[in-house]
C-alpha positions as CSV (number, residue, x, y, z in Angstrom):
1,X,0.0,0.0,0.0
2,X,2.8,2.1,0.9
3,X,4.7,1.3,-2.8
4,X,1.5,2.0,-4.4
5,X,0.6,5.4,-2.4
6,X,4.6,6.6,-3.5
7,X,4.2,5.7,-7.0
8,X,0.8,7.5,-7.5
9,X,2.4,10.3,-5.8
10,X,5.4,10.4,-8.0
11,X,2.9,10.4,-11.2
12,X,1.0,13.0,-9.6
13,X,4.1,15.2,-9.3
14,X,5.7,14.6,-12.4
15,X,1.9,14.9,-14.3
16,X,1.7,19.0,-12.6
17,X,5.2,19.3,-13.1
18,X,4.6,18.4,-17.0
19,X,1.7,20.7,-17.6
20,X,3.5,23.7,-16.2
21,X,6.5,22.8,-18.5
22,X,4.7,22.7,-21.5
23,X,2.6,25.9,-20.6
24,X,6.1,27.6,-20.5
25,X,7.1,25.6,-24.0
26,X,4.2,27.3,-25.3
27,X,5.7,30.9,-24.4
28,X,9.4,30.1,-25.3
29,X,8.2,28.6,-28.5
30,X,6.1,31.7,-29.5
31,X,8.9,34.3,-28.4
32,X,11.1,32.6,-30.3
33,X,9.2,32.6,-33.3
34,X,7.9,36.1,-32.9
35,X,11.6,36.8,-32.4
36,X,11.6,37.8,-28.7
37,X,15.2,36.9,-27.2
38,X,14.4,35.0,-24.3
39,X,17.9,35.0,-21.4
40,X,16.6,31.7,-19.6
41,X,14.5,28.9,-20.0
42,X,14.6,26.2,-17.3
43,X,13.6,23.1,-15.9
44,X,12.4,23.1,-12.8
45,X,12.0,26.5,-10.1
46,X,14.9,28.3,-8.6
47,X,17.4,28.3,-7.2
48,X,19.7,27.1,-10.2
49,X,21.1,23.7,-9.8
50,X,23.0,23.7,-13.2
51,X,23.8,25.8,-16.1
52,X,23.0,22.9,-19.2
53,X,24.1,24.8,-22.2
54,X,23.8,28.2,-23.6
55,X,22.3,28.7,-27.4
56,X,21.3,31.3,-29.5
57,X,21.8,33.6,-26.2
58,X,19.1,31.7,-24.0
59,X,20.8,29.6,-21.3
60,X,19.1,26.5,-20.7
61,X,19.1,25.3,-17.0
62,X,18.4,22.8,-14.1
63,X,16.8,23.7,-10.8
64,X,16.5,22.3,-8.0
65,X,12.9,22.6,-7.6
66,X,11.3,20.1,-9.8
67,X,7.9,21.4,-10.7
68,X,8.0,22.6,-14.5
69,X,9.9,25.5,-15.3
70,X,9.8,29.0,-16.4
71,X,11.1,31.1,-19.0
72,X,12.7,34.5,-18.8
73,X,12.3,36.6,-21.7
74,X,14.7,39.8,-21.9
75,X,13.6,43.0,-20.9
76,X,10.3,41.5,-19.8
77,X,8.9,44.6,-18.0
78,X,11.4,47.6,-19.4
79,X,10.4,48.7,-23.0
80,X,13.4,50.4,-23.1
81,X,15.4,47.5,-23.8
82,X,15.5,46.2,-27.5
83,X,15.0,43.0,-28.4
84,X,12.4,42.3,-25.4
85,X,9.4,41.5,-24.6
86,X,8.0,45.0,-23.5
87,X,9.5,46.6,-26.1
88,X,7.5,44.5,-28.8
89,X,4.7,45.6,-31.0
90,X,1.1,44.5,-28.4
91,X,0.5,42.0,-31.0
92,X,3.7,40.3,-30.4
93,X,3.0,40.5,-26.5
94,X,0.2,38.6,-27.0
95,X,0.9,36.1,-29.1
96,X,3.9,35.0,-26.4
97,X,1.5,35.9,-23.0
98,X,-1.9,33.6,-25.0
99,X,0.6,30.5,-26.0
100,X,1.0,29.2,-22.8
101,X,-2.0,28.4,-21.9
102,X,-3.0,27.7,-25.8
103,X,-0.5,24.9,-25.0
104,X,-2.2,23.9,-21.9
105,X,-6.0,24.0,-23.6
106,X,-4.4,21.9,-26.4
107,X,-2.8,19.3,-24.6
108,X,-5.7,18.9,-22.6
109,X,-8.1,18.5,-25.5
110,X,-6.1,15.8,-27.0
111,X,-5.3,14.1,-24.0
112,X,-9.5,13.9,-23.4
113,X,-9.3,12.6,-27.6
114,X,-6.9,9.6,-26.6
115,X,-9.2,8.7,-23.6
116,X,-12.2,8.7,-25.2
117,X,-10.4,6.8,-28.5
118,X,-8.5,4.2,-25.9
119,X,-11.0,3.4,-23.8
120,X,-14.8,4.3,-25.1
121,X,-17.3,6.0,-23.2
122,X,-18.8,5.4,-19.7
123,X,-22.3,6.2,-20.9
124,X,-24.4,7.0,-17.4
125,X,-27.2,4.5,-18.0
126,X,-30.5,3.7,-15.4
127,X,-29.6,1.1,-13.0
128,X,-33.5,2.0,-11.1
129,X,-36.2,4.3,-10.7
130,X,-37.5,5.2,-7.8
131,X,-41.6,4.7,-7.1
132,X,-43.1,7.8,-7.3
133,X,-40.3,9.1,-9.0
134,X,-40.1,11.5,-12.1
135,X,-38.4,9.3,-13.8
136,X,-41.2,6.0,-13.1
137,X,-44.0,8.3,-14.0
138,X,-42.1,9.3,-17.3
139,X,-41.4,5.8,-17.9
140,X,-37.8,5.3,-17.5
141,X,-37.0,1.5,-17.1
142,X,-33.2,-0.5,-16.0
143,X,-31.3,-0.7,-19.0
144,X,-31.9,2.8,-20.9
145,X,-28.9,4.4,-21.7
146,X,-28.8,8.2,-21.6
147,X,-28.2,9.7,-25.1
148,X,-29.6,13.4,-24.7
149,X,-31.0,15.5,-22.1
150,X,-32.6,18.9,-23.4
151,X,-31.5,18.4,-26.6
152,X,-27.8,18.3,-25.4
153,X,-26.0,15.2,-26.1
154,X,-24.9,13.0,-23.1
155,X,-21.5,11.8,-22.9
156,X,-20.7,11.3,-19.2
157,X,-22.3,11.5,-15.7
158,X,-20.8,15.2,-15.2
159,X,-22.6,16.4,-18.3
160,X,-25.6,14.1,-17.1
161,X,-26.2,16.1,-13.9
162,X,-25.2,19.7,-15.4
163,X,-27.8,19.2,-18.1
164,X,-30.6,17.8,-15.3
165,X,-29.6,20.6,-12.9
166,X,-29.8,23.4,-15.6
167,X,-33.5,22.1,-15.9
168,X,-34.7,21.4,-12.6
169,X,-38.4,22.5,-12.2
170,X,-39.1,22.8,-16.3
171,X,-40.2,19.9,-18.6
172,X,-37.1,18.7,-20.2
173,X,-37.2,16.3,-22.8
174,X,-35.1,13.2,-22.7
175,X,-33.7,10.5,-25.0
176,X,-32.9,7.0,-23.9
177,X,-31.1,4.2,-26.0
178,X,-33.9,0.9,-25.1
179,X,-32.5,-2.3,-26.9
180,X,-31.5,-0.3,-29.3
181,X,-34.7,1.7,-29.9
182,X,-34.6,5.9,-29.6
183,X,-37.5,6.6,-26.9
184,X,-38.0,10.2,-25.2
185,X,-39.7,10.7,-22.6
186,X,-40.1,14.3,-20.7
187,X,-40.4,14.8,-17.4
188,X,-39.4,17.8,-14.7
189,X,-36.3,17.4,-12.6
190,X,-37.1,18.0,-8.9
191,X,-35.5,21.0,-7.1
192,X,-36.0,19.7,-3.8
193,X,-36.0,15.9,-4.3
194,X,-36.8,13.6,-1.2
195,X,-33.8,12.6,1.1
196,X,-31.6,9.5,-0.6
197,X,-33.1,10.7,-3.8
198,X,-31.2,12.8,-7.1
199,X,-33.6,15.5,-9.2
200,X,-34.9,12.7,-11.5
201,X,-35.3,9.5,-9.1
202,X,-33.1,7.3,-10.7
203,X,-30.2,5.4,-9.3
204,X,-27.0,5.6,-12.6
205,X,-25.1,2.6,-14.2
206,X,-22.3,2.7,-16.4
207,X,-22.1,1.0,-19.7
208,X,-18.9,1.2,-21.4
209,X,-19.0,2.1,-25.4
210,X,-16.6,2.4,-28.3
211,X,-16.3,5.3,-29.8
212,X,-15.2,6.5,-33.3
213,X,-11.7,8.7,-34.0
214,X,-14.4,11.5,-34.8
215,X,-16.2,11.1,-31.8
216,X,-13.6,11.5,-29.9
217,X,-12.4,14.8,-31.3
218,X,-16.1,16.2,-31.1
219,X,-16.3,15.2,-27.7
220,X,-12.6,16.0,-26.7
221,X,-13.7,19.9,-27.9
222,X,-16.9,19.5,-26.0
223,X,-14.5,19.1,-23.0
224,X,-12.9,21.9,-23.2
225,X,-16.1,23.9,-23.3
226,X,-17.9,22.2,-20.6
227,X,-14.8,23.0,-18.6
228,X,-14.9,26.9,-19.3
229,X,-18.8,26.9,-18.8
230,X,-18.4,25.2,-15.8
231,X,-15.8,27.6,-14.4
232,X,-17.8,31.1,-15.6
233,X,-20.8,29.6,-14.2
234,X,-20.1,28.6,-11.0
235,X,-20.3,31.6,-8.6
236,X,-23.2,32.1,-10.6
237,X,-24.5,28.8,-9.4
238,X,-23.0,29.1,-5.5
239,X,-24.9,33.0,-6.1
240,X,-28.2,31.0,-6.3
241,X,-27.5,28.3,-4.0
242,X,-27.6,25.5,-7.2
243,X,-24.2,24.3,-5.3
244,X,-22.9,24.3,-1.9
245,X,-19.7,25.7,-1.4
246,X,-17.9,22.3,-0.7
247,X,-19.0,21.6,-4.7
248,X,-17.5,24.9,-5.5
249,X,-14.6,25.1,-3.7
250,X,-11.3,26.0,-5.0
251,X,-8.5,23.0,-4.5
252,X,-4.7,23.1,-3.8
253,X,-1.9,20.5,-4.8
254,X,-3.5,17.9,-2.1
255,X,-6.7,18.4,-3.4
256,X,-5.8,17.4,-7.2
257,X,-3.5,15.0,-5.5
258,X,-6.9,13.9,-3.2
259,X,-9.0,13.6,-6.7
260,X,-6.4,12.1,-8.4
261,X,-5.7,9.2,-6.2
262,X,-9.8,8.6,-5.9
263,X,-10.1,8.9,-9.7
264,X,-6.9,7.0,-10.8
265,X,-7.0,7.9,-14.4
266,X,-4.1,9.9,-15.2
267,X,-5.3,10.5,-18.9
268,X,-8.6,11.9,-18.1
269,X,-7.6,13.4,-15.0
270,X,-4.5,15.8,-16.3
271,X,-6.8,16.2,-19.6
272,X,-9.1,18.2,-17.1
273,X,-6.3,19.7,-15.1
274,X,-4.8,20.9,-18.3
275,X,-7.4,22.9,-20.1
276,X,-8.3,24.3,-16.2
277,X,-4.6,25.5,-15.9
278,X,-5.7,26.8,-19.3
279,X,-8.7,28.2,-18.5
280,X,-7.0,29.7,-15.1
281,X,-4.3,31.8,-16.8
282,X,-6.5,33.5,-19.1
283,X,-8.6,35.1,-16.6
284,X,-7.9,38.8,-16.6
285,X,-5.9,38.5,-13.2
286,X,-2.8,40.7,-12.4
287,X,0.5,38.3,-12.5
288,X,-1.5,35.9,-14.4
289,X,-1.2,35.7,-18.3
290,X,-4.8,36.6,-18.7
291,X,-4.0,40.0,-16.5
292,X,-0.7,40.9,-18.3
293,X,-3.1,40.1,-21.9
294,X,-5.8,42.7,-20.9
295,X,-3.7,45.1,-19.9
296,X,-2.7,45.2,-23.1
297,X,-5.1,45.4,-24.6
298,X,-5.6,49.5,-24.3
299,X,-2.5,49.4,-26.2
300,X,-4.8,47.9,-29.3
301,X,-7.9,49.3,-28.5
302,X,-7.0,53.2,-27.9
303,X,-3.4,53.4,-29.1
304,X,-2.4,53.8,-25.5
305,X,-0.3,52.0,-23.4
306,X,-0.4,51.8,-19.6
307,X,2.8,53.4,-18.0
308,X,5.2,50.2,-17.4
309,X,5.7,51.4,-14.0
310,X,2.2,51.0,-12.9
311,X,1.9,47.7,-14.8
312,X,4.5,46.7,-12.6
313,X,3.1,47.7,-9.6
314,X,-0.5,46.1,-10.5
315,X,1.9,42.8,-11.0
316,X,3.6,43.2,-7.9
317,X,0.0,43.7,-5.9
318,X,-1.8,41.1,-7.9
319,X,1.1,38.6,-7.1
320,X,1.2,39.1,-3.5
321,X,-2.7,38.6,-3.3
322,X,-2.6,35.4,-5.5
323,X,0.1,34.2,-3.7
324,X,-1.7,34.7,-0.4
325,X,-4.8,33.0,-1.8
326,X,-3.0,30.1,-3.2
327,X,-1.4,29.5,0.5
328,X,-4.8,29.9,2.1
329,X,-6.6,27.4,-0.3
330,X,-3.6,24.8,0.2
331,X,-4.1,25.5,3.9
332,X,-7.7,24.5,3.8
333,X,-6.9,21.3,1.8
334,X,-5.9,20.1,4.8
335,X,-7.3,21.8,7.7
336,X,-11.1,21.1,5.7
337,X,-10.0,18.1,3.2
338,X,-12.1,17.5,0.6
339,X,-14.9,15.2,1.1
340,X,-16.1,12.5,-1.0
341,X,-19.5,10.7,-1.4
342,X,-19.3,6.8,-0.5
């Protein structure tokens, strides 16, 4: 048990450690192209373990901290220094600031594609109804195998339960696979079901099915959107009280690492992680990618740049808050660990 816990550990670790690594691929890639000199790229976070080489004036490094790496463009922040980053046209910034997490939304989407391609779908199917139920009065019976719900297709339990909770209290329409027959029935998801029960009244099987090459691309996209929806929806959702703030809680390393070892399906599960790491640095956040993009984005719009000065200072602020956040979430992942249903 011991062995096992290590090793899961260790591909937990190197998984994160991966992700970041390519997200900072993605930005030495497109500064090089763009023609943005770049004075570091390493492996791994300070402090420096080991100068590997030197080429084309970027030194390439090992440090001791072995959690992706980073990449230090010249003149990042001082415009006044040619051949940098600040001192490129906005277009250029952007291109290098939206590639890292382009990378990450990439990798993550084809990572969902070889899931899906490997190893089918898990189709949520009805394993019972309960008497009474929505679902018994509709007419779901065992066996039926969820194919749409509101006219959205159904590929997985998660998209199951979003599509049932974004309807609860309105007749929704719903498509079952019966031996092979299309049936719909329609019926109106419970708000306020009856203890032990879900919205519908219907305990969920699993049936696993094949899946064409172009399946899986169609639904390896629809990841990635579900995802984003997801994440722009939620404190909508929390706002209204459609989920508790245990559901919508924000999760540290032993969180993932909590999910991870419960799930145990790297491909799916750093598929996920990927397009939110994504997703994550493209919010318009100071220190972030996403807060460095839109402030430059004035630059575009008005032909106006923000002082560099004050850019730096919004950095600097924005860091020390996210960093402050990211220790009080870790903090609660294990002063409030995450809790899972049996």
């Amino acid at each position: 048990m011991l062995s096992m816990n290590i090793n899961l550990l260790l591909q937990f670790i190197l998984g994160i450690a991966a992700l970041i690594f390519l997200h900072e691929l993605g930005h030495f890639i497109a500064a090089r192209l763009m023609h943005v000199e770049v004075e570091e790229f390493g492996i791994g976070f300070p402090p420096r373990l080991v100068k590997l080489f030197e080429h084309n004036g970027t030194e390439y490094t090992l440090n001791w901290i072995p959690l992706g790496g980073f990449v230090r463009p010249k003149g990042e922040n001082d415009p006044s220094i040619p051949g940098g980053l600040a001192a490129a046209n906005p277009w250029v910034r952007l291109t290098v600031l939206f590639a890292g997490p382009f990378t990450n939304l990439v990798v993550g989407v084809l990572l969902a594609i070889l899931f899906l391609y490997s190893n089918g779908e898990q189709v949520p199917s009805v394993k019972y109804t309960d008497p009474g139920s929505p679902a018994a009065v509709a007419g779901l019976m065992p066996g039926d195998v969820f194919l749409e719900v509101g006219n959205q297709p159904i590929y997985s339990v998660s998209k199951l339960l979003e599509m049932v909770d974004n309807h609860l209290g309105q007749p929704t329409q719903i498509v079952v696979d019966r031996n092979g027959q299309k049936v719909t029935v329609e019926l109106v998801p419970r708000a306020h079901p009856p203890e032990g029960q879900g919205a519908m009244g219907v305990g969920l099987d699993y049936i696993d099915r094949p899946v064409p090459l172009s399946s899986a691309i169609y639904h390896g996209a629809l990841v990635c959107y579900d995802t984003a929806h997801s994440m722009l929806t939620l404190p909508i959702k929390m706002l209204q009280g459609q989920t508790t703030p245990q559901e919508g809680r924000l999760v540290g390393y032993k969180g993932m690492y909590d999910i991870y070892a419960r799930v145990r399906e790297p491909i799916w599960f750093f598929s996920v992680i990927s397009i939110s790491l994504g997703l994550m640095n493209l919010l318009p956040i100071p220190a972030l990618d996403g807060g460095r993009i839109f402030l430059t984005l004035p630059e575009i719009l008005i032909r106006r740049r923000i002082p560099p000065e004050y850019e730096t200072v919004i950095h600097m602020i924005g860091f020390a808050v996210l960093l402050l956040l990211l220790i009080y979430i870790n903090l609660q992942d294990f002063i409030n660990p995450l809790q899972f249903p049996n």
